[in-house]
C-alpha positions in Angstrom: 35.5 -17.3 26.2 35.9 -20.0 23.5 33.0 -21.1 21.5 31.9 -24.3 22.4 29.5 -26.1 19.5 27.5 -28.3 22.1 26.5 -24.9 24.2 24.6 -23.9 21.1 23.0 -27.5 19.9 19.8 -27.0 22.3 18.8 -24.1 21.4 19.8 -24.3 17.7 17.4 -27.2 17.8 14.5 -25.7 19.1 14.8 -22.7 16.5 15.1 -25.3 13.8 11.4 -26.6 15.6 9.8 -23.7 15.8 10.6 -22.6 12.5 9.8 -25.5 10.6 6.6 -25.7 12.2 5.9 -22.0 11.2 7.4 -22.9 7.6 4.6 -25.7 8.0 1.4 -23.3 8.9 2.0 -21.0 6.0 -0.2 -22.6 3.4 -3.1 -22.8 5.6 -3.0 -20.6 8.1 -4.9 -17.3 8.1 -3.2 -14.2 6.8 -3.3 -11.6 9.6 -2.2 -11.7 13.0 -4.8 -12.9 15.5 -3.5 -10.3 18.1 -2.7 -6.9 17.9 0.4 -4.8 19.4 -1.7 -3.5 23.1 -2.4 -7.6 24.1 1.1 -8.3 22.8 3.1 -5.7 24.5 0.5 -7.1 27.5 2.2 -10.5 26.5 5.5 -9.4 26.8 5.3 -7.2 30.2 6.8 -9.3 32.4 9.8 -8.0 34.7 13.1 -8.8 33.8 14.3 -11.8 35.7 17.0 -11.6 38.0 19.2 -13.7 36.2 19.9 -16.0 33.4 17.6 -19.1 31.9 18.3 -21.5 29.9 19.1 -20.5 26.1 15.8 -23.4 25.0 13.3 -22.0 27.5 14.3 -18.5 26.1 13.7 -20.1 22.5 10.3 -21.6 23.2 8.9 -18.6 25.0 9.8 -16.5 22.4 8.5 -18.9 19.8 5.3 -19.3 22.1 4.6 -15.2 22.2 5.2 -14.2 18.8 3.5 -16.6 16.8 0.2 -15.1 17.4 1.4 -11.7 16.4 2.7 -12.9 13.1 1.7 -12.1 9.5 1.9 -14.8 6.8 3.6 -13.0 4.7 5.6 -15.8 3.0 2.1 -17.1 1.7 1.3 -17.1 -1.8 -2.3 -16.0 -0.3 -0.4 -12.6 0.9 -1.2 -9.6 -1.4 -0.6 -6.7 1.1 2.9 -5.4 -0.5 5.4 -6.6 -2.5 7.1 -8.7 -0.8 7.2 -12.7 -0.8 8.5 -15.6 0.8 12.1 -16.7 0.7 13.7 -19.8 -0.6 15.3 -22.8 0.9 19.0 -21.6 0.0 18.5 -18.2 1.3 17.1 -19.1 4.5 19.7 -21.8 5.1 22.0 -19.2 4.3 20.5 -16.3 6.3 21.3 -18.8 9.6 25.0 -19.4 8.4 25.4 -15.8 8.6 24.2 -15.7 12.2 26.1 -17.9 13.0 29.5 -17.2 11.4 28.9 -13.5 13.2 31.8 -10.9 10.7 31.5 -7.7 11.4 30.9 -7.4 7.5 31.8 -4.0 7.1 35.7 -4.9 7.8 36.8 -6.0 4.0 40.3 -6.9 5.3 39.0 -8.9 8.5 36.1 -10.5 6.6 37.7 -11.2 3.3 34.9 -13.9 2.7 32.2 -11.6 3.0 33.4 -8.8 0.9 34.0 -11.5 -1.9 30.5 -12.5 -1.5 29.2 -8.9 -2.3 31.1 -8.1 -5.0 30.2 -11.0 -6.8 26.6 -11.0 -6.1 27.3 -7.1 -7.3 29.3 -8.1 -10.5 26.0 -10.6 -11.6 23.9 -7.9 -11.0 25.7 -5.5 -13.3 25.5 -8.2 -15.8 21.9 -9.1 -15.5 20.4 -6.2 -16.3 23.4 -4.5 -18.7 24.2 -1.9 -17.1 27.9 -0.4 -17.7 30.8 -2.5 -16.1 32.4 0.4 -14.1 29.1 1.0 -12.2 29.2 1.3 -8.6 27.1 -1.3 -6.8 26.5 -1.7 -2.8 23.8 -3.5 -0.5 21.6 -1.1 1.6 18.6 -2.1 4.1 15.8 -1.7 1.9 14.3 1.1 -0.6 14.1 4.2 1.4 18.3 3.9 2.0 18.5 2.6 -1.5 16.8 6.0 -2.8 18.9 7.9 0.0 22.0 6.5 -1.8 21.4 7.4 -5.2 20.2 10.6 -4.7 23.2 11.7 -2.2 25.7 10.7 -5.1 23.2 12.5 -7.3 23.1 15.4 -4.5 27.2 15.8 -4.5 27.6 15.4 -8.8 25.4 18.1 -9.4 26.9 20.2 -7.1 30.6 19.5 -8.2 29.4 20.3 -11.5 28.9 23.8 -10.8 31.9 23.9 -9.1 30.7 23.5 -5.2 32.3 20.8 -3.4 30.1 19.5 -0.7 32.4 17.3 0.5 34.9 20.1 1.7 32.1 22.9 2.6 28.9 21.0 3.5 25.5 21.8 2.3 25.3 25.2 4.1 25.7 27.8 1.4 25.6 25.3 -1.3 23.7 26.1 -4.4 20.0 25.2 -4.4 19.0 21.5 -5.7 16.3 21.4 -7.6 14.7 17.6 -7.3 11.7 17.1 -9.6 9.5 13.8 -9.5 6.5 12.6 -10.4 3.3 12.7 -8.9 2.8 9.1 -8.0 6.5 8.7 -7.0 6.8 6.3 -3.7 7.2 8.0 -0.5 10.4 6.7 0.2 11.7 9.2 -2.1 9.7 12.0 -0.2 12.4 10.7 2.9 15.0 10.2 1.3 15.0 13.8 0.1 14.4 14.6 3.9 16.9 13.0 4.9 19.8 15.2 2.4 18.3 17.9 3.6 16.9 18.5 -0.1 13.2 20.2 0.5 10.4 19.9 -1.0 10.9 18.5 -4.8 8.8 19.8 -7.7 6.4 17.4 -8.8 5.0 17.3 -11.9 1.7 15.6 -13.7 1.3 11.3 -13.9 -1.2 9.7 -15.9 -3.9 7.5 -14.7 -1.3 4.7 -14.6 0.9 7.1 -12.7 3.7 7.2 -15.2 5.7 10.4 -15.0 4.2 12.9 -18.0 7.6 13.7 -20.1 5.9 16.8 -21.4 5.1 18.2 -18.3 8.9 17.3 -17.1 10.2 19.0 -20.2 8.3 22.2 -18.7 9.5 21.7 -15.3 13.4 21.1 -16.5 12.9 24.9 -18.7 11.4 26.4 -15.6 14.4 25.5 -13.2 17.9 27.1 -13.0 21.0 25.3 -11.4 21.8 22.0 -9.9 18.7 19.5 -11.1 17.9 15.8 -10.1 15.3 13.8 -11.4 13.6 11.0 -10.1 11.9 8.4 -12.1 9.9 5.0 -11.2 10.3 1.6 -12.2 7.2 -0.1 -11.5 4.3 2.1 -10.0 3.3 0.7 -6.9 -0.8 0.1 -7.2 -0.4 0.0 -11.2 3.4 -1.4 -12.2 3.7 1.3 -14.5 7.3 2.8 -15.6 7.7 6.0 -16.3 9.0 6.8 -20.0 12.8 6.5 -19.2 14.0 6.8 -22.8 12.4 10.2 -23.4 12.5 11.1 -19.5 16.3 11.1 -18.8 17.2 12.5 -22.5 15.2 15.7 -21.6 16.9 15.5 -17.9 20.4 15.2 -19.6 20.1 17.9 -22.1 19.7 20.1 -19.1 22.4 19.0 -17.2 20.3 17.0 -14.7 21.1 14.1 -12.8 18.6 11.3 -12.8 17.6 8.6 -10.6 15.4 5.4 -10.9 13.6 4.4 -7.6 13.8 0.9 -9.0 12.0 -0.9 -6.2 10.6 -4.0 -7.6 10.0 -3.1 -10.9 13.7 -2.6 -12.0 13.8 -6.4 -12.1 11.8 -6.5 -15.5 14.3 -5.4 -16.9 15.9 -9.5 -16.9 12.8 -10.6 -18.4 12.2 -11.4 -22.0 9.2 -10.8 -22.0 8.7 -7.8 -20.0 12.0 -6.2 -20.5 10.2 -3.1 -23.1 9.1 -2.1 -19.7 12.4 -0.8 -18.3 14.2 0.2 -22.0 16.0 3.0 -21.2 16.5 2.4 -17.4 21.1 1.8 -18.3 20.8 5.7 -19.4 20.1 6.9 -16.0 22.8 7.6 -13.4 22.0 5.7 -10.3 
């Protein structure tokens, strides 16, 4: 069927409603949810109907059920992760890209899209100075972020002893070695599950949980064959960075590949003031 704009006004409206009057409660409203996922899914029970309602009532029940089970996490009151609220652009923007509906994965069909990532892409590569052929692509959060790197890190290390995991696959592939540090996020624990890469080596953090270079230097001499690193931008509880400088020379003089879980804390390295905190970070691979 054709789109017709008026079908959509009603129940674009109410949304507009409901979420300006949540954009309202933010600053005031208490943190956590008042109800919890049993009196919710309670909430939610009802049969299916036997057929359609209208788009609103759909709209203002949903607006109705959830709001109780909501956390203010766009509050500047909200500490629990680190995470914030968004801004007015991004939001307006987030609802034109519900509407305009591209199957964004299709460069050729979607030609607008596509230009939209690799520009965001090519100010991203500028911002923090990293080298102009790098490769740069949008993932769902950290845990597929960390997945990416280290699968390109996963297939280098391989090629460079001569296995292509591309034409064979990982069965009868030379052993990965993946070292991290003790206080490494646990995104990087599943990413690694994910490859199929074990169990990594971890080696010592300080109190701060930064990565101990001498400890990796003793790991790296105790390892033969295909080697990735991880390293930390920002320590979760802390905001320590592990030593990258010294870090990914050791890594490289053995051959190693080395990844950043950059997180959050990769985005000191824009800031003039805190930008000693990530010196070192262009030297690593992905």
């Amino acid at each position: 069927m054709s789109i017709d704009g008026d079908y959509f006004e009603p129940a674009l409206s109410r949304a507009q409603e409901h979420a300006l009057a949540w954009l309202e409660s933010v600053p005031d409203r208490p943190i956590g949810p008042r109800r919890n996922v049993a009196d919710l899914s309670a909430d939610f029970a009802g049969p299916l109907q036997a057929g359609p309602l209208d788009p609103s009532e759909v709209i203002d029940e949903l607006a109705r059920l959830v709001e109780p089970g909501l956390m203010a996490m766009p509050s500047g009151r909200f500490y629990g992760w680190v995470i914030g609220g968004t801004l007015p652009a991004a939001l307006a923007a987030d609802c034109l890209v519900s509407a305009w509906d591209q199957n964004s994965a299709m460069r050729y069909a979607t030609p607008a899209t596509a230009a939209i990532e690799e520009t965001a892409a090519r100010w991203l590569i500028d911002l923090f100075g990293f080298p102009a052929d790098c490769g740069v692509g949008s993932t769902t959060g950290a845990t597929m972020a960390n997945f990416v790197g280290l699968a390109c890190g996963r297939e280098k290390v391989l090629a460079d002893v001569g296995y292509d995991l591309n034409a064979h696959g990982l069965t009868g592939a030379p052993r990965i070695t993946v070292i991290v540090g003790a206080e490494r996020h646990a995104s990087v624990d599943l990413a690694l599950r994910y490859l199929a890469l074990g169990t990594p080596v971890v080696v010592e953090a300080d109190e701060q949980g930064r990565m101990d270079a001498r400890s990796l230097d003793t790991a790296l001499q105790s390892v033969g064959g295909p080697v990735i690193v991880c390293l930390q931008a920002g320590n979760l509880h802390s905001g320590a960075f592990d030593p990258f400088e010294e870090a990914i020379s050791l890594a490289h003089e053995h051959g190693a590949w080395v990844h950043i879980d950059g997180a959050f804390g990769l985005w000191a390295g824009i800031s003039e003031r805190l930008g000693g905190l990530a010196k070192g970070m262009t030297l690593a691979d992905s």
